[in-house]
C-alpha positions as CSV (number, residue, x, y, z in Angstrom):
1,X,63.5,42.2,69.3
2,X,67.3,41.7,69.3
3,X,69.1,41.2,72.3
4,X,70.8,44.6,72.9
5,X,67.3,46.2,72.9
6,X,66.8,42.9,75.6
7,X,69.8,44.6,77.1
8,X,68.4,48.3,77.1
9,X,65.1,47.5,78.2
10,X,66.0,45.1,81.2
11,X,68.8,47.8,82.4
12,X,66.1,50.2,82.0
13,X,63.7,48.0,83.9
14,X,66.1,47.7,87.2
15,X,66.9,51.3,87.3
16,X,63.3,52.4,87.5
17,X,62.2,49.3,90.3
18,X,65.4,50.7,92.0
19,X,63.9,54.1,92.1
20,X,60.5,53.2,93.4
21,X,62.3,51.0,95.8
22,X,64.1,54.3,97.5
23,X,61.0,56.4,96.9
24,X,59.2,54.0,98.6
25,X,61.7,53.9,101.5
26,X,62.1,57.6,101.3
27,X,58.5,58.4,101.8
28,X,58.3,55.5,105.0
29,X,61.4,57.7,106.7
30,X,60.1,61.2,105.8
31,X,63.9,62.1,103.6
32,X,63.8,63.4,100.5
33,X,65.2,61.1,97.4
34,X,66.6,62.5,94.2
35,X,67.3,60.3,91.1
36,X,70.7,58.4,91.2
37,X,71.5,59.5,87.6
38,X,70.1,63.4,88.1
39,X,72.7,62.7,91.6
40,X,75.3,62.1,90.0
41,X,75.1,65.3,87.3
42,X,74.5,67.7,89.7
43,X,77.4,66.3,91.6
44,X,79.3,66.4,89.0
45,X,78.0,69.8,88.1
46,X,78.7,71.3,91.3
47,X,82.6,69.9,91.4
48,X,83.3,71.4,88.2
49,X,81.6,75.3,89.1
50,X,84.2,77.4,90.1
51,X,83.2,78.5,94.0
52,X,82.4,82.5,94.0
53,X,82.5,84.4,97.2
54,X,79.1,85.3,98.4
55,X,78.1,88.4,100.0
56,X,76.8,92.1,99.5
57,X,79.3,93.9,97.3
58,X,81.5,96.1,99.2
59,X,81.6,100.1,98.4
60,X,85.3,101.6,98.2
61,X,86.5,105.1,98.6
62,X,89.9,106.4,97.1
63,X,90.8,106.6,100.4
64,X,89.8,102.8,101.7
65,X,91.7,101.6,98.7
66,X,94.6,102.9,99.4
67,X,94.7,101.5,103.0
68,X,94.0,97.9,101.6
69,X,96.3,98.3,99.5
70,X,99.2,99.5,101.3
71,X,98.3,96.5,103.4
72,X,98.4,93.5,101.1
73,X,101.6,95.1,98.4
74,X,105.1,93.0,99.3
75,X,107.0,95.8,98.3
76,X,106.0,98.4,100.6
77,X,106.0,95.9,103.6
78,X,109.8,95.7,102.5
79,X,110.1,99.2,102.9
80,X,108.8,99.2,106.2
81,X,110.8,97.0,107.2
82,X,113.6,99.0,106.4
83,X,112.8,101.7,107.7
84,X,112.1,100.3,111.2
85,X,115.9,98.2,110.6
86,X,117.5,101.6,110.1
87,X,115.8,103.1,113.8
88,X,117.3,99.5,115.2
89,X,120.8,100.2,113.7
90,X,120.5,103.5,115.1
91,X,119.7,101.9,118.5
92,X,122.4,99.5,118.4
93,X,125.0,102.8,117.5
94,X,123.8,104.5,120.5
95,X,125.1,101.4,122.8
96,X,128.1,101.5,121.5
97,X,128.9,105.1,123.4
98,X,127.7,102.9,126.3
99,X,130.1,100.5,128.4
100,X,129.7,97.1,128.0
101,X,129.9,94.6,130.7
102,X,130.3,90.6,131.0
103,X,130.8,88.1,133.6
104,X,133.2,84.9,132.2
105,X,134.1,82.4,134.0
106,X,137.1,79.9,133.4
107,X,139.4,77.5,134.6
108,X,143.0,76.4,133.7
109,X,144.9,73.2,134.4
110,X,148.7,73.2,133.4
111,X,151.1,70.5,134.0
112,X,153.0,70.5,137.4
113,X,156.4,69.6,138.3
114,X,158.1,72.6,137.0
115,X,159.5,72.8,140.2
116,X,161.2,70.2,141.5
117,X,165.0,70.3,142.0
118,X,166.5,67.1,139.9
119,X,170.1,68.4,139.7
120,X,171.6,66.9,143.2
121,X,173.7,69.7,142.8
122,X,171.6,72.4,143.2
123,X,169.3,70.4,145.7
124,X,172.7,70.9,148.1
125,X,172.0,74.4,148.2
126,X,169.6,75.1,151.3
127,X,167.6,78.2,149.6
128,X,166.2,75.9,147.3
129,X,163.4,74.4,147.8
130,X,160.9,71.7,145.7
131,X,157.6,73.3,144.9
132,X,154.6,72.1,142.1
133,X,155.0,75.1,139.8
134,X,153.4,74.5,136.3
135,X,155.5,74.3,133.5
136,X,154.2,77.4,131.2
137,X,155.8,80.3,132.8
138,X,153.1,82.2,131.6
139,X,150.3,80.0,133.6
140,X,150.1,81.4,137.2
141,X,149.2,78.2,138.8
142,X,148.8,74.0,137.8
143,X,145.1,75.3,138.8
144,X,143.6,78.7,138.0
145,X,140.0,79.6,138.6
146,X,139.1,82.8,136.9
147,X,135.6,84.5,137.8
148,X,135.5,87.8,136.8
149,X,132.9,91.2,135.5
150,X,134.7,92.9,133.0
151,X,133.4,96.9,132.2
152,X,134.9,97.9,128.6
153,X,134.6,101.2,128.0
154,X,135.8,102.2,123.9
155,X,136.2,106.7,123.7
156,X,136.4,107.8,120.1
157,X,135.1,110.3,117.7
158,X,134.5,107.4,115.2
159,X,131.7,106.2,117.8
160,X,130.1,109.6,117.7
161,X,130.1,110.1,114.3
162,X,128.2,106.2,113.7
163,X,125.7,107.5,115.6
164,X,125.2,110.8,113.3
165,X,125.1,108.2,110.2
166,X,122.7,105.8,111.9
167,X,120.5,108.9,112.2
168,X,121.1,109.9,108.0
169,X,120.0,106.8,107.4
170,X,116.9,106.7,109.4
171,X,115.6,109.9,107.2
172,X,117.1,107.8,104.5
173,X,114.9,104.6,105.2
174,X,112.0,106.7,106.2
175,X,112.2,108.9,102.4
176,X,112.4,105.6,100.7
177,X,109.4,104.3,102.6
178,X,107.5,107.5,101.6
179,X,108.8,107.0,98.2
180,X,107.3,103.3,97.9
181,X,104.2,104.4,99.2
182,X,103.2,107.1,97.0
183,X,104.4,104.6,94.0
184,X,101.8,102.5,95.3
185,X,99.1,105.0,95.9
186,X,99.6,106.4,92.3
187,X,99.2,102.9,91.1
188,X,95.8,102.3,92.9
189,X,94.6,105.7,92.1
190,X,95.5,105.0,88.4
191,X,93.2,101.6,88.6
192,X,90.9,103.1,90.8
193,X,90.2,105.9,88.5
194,X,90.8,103.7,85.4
195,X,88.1,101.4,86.9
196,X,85.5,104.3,87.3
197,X,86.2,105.4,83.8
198,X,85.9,101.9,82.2
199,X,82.2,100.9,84.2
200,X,81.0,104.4,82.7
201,X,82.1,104.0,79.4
202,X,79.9,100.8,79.5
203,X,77.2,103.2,80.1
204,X,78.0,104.7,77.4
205,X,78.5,101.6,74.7
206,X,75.1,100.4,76.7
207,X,73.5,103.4,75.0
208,X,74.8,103.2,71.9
209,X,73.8,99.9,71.6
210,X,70.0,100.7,72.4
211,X,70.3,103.6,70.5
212,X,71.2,101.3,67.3
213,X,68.3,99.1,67.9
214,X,66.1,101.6,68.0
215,X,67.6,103.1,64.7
216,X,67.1,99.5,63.0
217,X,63.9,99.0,64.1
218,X,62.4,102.8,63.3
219,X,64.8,101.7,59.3
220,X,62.8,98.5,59.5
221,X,59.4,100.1,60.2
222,X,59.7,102.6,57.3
223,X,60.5,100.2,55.1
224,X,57.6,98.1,55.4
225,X,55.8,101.5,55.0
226,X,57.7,102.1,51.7
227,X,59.4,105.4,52.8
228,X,63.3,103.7,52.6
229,X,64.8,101.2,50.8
230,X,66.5,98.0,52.2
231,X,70.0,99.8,52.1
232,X,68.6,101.8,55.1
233,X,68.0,98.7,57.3
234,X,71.6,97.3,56.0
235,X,73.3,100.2,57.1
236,X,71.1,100.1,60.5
237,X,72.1,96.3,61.0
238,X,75.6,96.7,60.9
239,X,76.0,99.7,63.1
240,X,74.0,97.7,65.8
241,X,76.4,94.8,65.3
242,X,79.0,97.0,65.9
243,X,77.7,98.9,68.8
244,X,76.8,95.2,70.1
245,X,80.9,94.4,69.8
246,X,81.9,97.7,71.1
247,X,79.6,97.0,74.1
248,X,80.9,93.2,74.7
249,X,84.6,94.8,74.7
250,X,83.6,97.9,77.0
251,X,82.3,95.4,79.5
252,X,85.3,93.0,78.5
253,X,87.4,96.1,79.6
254,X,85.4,96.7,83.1
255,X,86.1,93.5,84.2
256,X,89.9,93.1,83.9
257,X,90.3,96.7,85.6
258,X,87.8,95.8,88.2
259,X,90.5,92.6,88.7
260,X,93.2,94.5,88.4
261,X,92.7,96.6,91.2
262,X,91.1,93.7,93.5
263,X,94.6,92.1,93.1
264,X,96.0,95.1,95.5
265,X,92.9,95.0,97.4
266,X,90.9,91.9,98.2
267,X,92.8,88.5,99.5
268,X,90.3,86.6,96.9
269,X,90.0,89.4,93.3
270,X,86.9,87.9,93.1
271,X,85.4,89.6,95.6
272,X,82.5,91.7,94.1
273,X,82.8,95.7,95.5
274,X,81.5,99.0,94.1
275,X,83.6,101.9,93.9
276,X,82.0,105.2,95.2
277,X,82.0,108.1,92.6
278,X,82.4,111.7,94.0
279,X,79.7,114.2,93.1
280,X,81.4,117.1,92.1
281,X,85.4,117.4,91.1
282,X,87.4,119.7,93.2
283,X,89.3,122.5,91.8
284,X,92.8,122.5,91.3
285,X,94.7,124.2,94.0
286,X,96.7,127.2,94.4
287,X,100.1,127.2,92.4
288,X,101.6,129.2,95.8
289,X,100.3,125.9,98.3
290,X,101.3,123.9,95.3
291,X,104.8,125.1,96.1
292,X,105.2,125.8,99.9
293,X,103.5,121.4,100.1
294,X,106.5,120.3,97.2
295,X,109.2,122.1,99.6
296,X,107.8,120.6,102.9
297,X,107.1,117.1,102.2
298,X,108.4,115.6,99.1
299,X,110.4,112.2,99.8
300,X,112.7,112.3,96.8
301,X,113.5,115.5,97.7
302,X,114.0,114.5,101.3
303,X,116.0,111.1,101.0
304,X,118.4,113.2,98.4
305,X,119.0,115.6,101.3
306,X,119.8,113.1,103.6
307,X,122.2,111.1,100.8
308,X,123.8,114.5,100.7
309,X,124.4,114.7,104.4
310,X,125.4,110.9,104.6
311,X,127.9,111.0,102.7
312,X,128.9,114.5,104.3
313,X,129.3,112.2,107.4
314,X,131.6,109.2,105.7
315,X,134.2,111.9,105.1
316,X,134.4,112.7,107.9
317,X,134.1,109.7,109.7
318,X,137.0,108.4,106.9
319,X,139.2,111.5,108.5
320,X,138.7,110.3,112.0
321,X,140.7,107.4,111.0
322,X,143.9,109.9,111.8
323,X,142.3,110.5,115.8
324,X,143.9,108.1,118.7
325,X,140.9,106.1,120.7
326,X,140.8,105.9,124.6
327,X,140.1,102.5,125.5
328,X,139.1,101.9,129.2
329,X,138.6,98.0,131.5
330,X,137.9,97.5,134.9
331,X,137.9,93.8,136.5
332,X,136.4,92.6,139.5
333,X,136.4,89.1,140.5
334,X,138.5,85.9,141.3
335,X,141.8,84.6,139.7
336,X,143.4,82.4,142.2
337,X,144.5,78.9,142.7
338,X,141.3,78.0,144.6
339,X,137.9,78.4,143.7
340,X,137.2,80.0,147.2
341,X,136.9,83.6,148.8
342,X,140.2,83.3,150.6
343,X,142.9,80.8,150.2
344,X,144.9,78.5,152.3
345,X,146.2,81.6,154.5
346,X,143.0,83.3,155.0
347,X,143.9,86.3,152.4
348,X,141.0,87.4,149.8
349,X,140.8,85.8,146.9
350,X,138.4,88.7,145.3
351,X,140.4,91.6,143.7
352,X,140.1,94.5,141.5
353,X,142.2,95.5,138.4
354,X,141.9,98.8,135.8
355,X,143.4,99.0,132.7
356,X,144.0,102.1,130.4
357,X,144.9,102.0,126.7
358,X,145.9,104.6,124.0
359,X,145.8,103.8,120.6
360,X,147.4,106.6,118.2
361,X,147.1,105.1,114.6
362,X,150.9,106.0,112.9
363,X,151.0,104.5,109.7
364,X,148.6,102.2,107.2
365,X,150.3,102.4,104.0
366,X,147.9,105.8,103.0
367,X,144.8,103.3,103.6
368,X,143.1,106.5,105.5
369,X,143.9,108.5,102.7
370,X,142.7,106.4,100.4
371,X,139.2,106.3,101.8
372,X,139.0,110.1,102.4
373,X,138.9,110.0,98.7
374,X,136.3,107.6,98.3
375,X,134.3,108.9,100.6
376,X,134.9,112.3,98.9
377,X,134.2,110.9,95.4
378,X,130.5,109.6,97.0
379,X,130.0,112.9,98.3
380,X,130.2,114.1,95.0
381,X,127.7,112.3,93.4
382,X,125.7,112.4,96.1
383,X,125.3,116.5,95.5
384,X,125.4,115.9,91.6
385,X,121.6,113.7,92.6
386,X,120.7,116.3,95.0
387,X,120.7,119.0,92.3
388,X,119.5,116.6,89.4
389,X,116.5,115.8,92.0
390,X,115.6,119.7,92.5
391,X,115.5,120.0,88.7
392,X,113.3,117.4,88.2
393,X,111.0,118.6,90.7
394,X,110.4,121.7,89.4
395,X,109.8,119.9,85.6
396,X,107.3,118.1,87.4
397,X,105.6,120.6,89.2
398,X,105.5,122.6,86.1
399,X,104.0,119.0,83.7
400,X,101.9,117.8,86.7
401,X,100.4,121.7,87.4
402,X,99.5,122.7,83.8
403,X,98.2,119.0,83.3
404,X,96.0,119.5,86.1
405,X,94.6,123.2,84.9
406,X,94.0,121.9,81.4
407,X,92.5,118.8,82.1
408,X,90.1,120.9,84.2
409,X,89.4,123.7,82.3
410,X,88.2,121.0,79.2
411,X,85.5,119.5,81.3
412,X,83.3,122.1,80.7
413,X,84.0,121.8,76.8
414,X,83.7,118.2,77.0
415,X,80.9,117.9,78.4
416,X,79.2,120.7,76.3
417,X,80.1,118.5,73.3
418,X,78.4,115.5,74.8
419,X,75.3,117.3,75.4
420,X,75.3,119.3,71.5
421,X,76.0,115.2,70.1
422,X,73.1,114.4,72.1
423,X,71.1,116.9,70.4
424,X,72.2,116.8,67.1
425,X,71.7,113.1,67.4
426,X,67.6,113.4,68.6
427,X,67.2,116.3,65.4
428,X,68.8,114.5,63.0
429,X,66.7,111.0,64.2
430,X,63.3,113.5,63.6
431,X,64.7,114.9,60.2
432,X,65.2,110.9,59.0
433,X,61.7,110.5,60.4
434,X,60.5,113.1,58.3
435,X,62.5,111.8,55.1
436,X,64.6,115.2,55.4
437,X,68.2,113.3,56.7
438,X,69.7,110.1,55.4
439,X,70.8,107.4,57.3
440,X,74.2,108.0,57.0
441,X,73.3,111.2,58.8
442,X,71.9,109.2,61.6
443,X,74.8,107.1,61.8
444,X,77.3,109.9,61.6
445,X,75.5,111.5,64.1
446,X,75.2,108.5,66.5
447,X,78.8,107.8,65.9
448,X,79.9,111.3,67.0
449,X,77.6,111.4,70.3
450,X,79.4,108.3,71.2
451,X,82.9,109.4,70.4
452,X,81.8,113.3,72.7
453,X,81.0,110.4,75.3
454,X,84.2,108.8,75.9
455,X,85.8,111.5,75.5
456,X,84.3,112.7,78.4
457,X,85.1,109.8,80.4
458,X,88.3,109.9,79.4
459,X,88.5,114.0,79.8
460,X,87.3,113.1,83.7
461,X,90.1,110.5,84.2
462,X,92.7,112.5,82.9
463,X,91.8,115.3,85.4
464,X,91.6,112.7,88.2
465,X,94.3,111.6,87.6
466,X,96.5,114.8,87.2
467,X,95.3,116.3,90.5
468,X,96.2,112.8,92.0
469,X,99.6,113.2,90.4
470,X,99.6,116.4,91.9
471,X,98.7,115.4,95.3
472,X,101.5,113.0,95.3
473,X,103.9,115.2,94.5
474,X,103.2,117.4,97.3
475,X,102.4,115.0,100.1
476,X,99.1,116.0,100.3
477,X,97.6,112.2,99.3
């Protein structure tokens, strides 16, 4: 023997003493014992699997999918948030119209000595006489103690109108939340329908792909009876390889919309769910509720209105630049030398004083004018989207309406095709078993049962996702 089979066999040797050692030990304490080298695999093993939520799948409606969704997308919190910003600005214009009152406090030290007499002139004169006056004539005292509550009171038509402009922009913020949220919803309806059509169409490739191997083996089975040739079983073979790829890619395809609407919906897109299917497609609705919904509660509509009437408001707003503002204060408090309720005499040191101001704008270089033309030349374009949105609602109305009504009145041709396929497929599979069809019959015929098929599926889609389109449009999803 050389010595690395020595080597192998004596390694060998201590592994399996070790073994019986800890079976041994394992079997005196009642624990199980698993093989250091199997250990170490399946730890190994289980650090590399990927960890897969467990759990029964969860079924989703159209419905629950939308509320997941609308609570997980960034974009519509944003929205939101916008919307509820534009009720606080509207809040915060509403107390300006309010008075405003503080309490400040302060104290003042200004260098004495402004009045002594030094002239010995003047300190002759006996109606002069030294006092500790501080030298800033505008200072009242070398020590001033100011306590005060100040009510400000600001009168003006600019404060009214900010109010009427905080309120625009509410309907504003709240058309553009509306707005992102039917983006979203036609997003998630367009995966969630997408996803319904993609797990059928596997149905669909699943039966092609049985169908094929039942189409080989019936070729393979006649040709051992000596009614085909080998061609037939060729021909038989490579349509199953084919449905087999078409069936890989259909599933392929299932998965990544399956993922792409777990994204909006799950926190993990992992997560395994079902998605419920309806029984029965509703009709399309009325084109007279179709129009009365579009003119009640449409957001682009709405949110160009209140553009419109925004920028209505900055004009005017701009014009009552040229309008005086009343500006009222009342004081209450203590300015005195002392910090004190009365002073060195016994008089109150708490007082009272009112102030009234009038403030008639005269001339800014024509900045007022200036902005009544911006404001006008916003108005403008304002109106100019106002009546570009109303057009395009009514193109859409039309597209979205008569995709609807098509898409619905082709199910019924759809799926009659899918059923005559089905049985032109079955006759011409009894024909070729009769030596009446070829198999290029067969396979045309397959082929043409699984082209009716998806087109179904995607004839149902479509539909869904018209009337969806339609829904959104009128506020009624």
């Amino acid at each position: 023997m050389t010595a690395r089979s020595i080597v192998g066999h004596t390694v060998l040797a201590v592994l399996l003493q070790s073994f019986a050692v800890a079976r041994a030990i394992s079997q005196t304490e009642g624990a199980p014992v698993r093989s250091p080298i199997a250990g170490a695999v399946g730890s190994q093993a289980s650090a590399n699997s990927p960890s897969l939520p467990a759990g029964a799948p969860v079924t989703i409606q159209l419905d629950d999918a939308i509320t997941r969704a609308l609570a997980n997308q960034p974009a519509f919190a944003a929205a939101a948030a916008q919307a509820k910003i534009a009720k606080l600005d509207r809040s915060i214009a509403r107390a300006a119209l309010l008075p405003s009152a503080v309490y400040s406090n302060q104290f003042l030290y200004t260098q004495g000595g402004a009045g002594f007499i030094v002239n010995p002139i003047r300190a002759a004169e006996p109606n002069l006489r030294s006092s500790s006056a501080p030298r800033f004539i505008a200072n009242n005292a070398v020590h001033e103690y100011i306590s005060q509550g100040s009510v400000t009171e600001t009168i003006g038509p600019q404060q009214f109108n900010a109010v009427s402009k905080a309120s625009a922009g509410i309907a504003i913020a709240n058309a553009e939340l509306e707005i992102a949220r039917r983006g979203l919803v036609a997003t998630v309806v367009g995966l969630y329908y997408n996803s319904l059509a993609t797990g059928r169409k596997v149905q669909v490739a699943q039966r092609a792909a049985d169908e094929a191997a039942s189409f080989t083996k019936q070729t393979q089975q006649r040709e051992t009876a000596r009614e085909v040739a080998h061609a037939d079983v060729v021909k038989a073979q490579l349509l199953q390889q084919q449905r087999e790829r078409d069936l890989a890619d259909a599933k392929l395809n299932a998965d990544k919309a399956r993922l792409d609407l777990a994204v909006l919906l799950f926190p993990d897109p992992r997560e395994p769910y079902t998605l419920a299917i309806a029984d029965t497609l509703p009709a399309p609705p009325s084109r007279a509720d179709v129009e009365a919904a579009l003119a009640k509660r449409n957001p682009e509509l709405q949110g160009a209105l209140a553009s419109s009437h925004l920028a209505n408001l900055n004009v005017t707003a701009a014009r009552l630049a040229y309008l005086p503002d009343l500006a009222l204060n009342y004081n209450y408090g203590l300015d005195a030398a002392q910090f004190a309720m009365h002073n060195d005499l016994g008089a109150d040191n708490l007082g009272y004083s009112a102030s009234a101001a009038l403030n008639i704008p005269l001339w800014d270089w024509f900045t007022t004018r200036d902005r009544i033309r911006q404001a006008k030349i916003q108005r403008e374009t304002a109106h100019t989207i106002l009546t570009n949105t109303q057009r395009r609602l009514i193109a859409d109305l039309e597209e979205f309406y008569s995709e609807a009504t098509v898409a619905h009145d082709q199910l019924a041709s759809l799926n009659l095709s899918a059923d005559t396929a089905a049985e032109s497929l079955r006759l011409t599979r009894l024909r070729y078993s009769n030596g009446e069809a070829t198999v290029l019959e067969v396979v045309d015929a397959e082929t043409s049962l699984t082209t009716a098929e998806n087109a179904r599926e995607d004839g149902i889609a479509r539909y869904q996702n018209a009337l969806a389109n339609l829904q959104m449009l009128t506020g009624t999803l």
